[in-house]
C-alpha positions in Angstrom: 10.9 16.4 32.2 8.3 14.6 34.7 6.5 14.0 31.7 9.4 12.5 29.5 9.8 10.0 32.7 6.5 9.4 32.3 6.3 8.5 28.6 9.8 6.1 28.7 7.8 4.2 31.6 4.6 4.2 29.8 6.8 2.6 26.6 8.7 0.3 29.2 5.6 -1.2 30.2 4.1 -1.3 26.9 6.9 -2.9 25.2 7.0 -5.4 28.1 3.0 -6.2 27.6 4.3 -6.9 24.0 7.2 -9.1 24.6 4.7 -11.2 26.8 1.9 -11.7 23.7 5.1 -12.4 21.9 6.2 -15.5 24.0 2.3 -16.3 24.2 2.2 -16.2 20.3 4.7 -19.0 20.3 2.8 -21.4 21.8 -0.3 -20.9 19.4 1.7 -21.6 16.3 -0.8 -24.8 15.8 -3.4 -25.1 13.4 -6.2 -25.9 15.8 -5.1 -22.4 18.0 -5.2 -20.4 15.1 -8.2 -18.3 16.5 -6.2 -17.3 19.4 -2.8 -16.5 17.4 -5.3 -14.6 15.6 -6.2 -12.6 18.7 -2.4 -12.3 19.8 -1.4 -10.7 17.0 -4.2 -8.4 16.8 -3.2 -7.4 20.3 0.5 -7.0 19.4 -0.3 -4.5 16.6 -2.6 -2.4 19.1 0.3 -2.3 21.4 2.6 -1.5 18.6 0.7 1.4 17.5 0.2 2.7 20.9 4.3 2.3 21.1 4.7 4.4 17.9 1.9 7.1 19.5 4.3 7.0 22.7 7.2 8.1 20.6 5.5 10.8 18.5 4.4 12.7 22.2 8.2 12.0 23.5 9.9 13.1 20.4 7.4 16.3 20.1 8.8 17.0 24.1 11.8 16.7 23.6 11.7 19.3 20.9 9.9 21.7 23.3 12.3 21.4 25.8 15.2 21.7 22.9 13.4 25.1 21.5 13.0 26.0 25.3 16.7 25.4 26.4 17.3 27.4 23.1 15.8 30.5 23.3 16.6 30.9 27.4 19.7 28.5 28.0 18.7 29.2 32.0 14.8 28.6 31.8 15.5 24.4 31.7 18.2 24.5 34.5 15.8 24.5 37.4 13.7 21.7 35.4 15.6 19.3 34.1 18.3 17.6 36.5 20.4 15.0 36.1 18.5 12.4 38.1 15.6 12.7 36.0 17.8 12.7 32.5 19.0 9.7 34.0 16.6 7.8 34.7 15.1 8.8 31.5 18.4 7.2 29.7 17.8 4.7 32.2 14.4 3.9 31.0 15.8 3.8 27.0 18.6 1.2 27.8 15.7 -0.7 29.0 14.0 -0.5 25.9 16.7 -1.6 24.1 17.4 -4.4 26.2 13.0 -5.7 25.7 13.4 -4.5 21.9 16.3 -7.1 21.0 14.3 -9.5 23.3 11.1 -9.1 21.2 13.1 -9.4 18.1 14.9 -12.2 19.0 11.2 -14.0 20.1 10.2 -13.0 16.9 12.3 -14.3 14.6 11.6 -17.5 16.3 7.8 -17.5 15.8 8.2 -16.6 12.2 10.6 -19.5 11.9 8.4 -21.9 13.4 5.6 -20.3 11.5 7.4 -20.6 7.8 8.4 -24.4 8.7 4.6 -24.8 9.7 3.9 -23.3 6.2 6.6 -25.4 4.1 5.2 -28.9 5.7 1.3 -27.5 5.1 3.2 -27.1 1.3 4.4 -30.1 1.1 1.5 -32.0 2.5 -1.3 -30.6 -0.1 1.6 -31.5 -3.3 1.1 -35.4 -2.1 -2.5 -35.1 -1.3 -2.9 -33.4 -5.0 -0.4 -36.3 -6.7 -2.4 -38.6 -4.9 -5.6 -37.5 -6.4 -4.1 -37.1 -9.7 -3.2 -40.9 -9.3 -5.9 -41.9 -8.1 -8.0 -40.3 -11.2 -5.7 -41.7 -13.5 -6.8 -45.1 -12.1 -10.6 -44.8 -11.3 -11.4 -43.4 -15.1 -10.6 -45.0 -18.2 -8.9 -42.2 -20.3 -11.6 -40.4 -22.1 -12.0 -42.0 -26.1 -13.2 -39.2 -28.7 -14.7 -40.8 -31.7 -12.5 -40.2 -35.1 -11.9 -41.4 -38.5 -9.0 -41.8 -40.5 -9.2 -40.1 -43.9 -7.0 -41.2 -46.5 -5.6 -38.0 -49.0 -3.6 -40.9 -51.4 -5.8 -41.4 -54.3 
């Protein structure tokens, strides 16, 4: 169970590295900080994978100790007390708490990031009706030579 401690505090600390880039990604939603934001989230999806790698070596515990508890219902007694189960639910509420956090962060970044996006949108439409205005102006419309052919005879 020492090791299931050690896993939720491992993802504890992971998550909280993560909700930190996440608050630092906020601040570099500019266009001139793009190379950094670029970095963040490079960071974040490290940490995110590490998370998921965390919860693959919890989950395959706690199905050792399950099979364990299963085939001698007395073997895990001595091993896994309550304080440790505890603090291991402990250590979950936790996550929960920094998940909700992160999420919450997040859907603020992506909001800023999407109106970010809609004025970059709505800034090349007038530049390109500008230049289409400005063509229309500059160049005489272009003449192709032609002649008329009369069919009444």
């Amino acid at each position: 169970m020492t090791a299931s401690v050690e896993l939720a505090e491992r993802k504890k600390h992971l998550l909280e590295e993560l909700r930190r880039l996440t608050c630092d990604q906020a601040r570099l939603l500019e266009p001139e900080k793009a190379e950094e934001l670029q970095a963040v989230l490079e960071k974040k999806q490290d940490l995110m994978e590490e998370v998921t790698g965390v919860d693959a070596g919890a989950a395959r515990l706690e199905r050792e100790i399950q099979n364990t508890l299963e085939k001698d219902p007395g073997a895990g007694a001595g091993a896994v007390t309550a304080q440790k189960q505890e603090t291991v639910a402990s250590l979950r509420r936790s996550h929960l708490t920094v998940l909700r956090e992160i999420k919450e962060l997040d859907d603020r970044n992506r909001e800023k990031a999407h109106a970010a996006y809609r004025r970059l949108k709505d800034t090349v439409k007038s530049l390109r009706a500008g230049r289409r205005s400005q063509k229309a102006y500059r160049r005489p419309a272009p003449h192709f030579g032609g002649c008329f052919v009369d069919k009444k005879k």
